[in-house]
C-alpha positions in Angstrom: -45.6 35.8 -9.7 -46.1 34.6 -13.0 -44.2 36.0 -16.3 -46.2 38.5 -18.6 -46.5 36.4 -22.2 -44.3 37.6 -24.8 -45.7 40.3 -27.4 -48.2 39.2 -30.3 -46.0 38.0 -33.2 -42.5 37.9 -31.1 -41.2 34.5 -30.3 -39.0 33.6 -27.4 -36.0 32.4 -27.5 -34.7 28.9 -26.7 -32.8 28.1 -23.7 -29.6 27.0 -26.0 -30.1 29.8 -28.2 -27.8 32.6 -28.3 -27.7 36.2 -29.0 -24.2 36.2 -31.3 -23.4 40.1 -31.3 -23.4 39.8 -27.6 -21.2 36.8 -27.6 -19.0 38.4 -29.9 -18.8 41.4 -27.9 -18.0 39.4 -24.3 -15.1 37.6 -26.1 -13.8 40.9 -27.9 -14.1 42.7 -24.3 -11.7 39.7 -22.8 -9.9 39.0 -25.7 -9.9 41.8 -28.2 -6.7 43.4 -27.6 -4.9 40.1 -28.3 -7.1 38.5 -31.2 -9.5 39.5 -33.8 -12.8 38.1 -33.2 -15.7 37.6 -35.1 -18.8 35.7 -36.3 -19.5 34.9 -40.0 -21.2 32.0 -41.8 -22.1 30.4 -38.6 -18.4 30.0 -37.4 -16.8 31.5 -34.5 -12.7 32.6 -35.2 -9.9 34.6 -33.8 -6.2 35.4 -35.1 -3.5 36.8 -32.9 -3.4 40.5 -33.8 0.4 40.4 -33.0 1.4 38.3 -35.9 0.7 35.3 -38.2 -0.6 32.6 -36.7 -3.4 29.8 -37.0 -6.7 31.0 -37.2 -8.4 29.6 -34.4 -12.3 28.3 -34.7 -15.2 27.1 -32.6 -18.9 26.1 -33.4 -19.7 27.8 -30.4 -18.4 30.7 -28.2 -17.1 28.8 -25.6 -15.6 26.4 -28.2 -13.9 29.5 -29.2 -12.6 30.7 -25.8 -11.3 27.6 -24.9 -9.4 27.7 -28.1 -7.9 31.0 -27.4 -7.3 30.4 -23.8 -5.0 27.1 -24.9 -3.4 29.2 -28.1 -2.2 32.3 -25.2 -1.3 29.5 -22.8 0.7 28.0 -25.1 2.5 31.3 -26.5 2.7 32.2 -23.0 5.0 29.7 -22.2 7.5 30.9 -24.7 
């Protein structure tokens, strides 16, 4: 079975590419009641919603999870 070829004038995404408002949207559905998440400028960030804190940043989205995961660990342990 081959693939059919994509439509005159579309072009196909690279396999490092990503689709940012549904990156966005899978760390706001696992993280969104804890941080504010969002995309802007080509920067990935996230700040506790309960409270000042560091704003967190990654270049990518799992740069930016991993951040968040070790920010809540570290609260956590409070």
């Amino acid at each position: 079975m081959t693939a059919a070829p994509p439509p005159a004038g579309a072009t196909r995404r690279g396999v490092f590419d990503m689709d940012e408002r549904r990156a966005t949207e899978a760390l706001r559905l696992a993280w969104g009641q804890a941080y504010d998440i969002g995309f802007a400028d080509r920067a990935w960030r996230a700040c506790r919603l309960d409270g000042p804190g560091t704003l967190l940043t990654g270049t990518t989205p799992d740069e930016l999870n991993r951040a968040i995961r070790a920010d809540w660990a570290r609260r956590s342990a409070r």
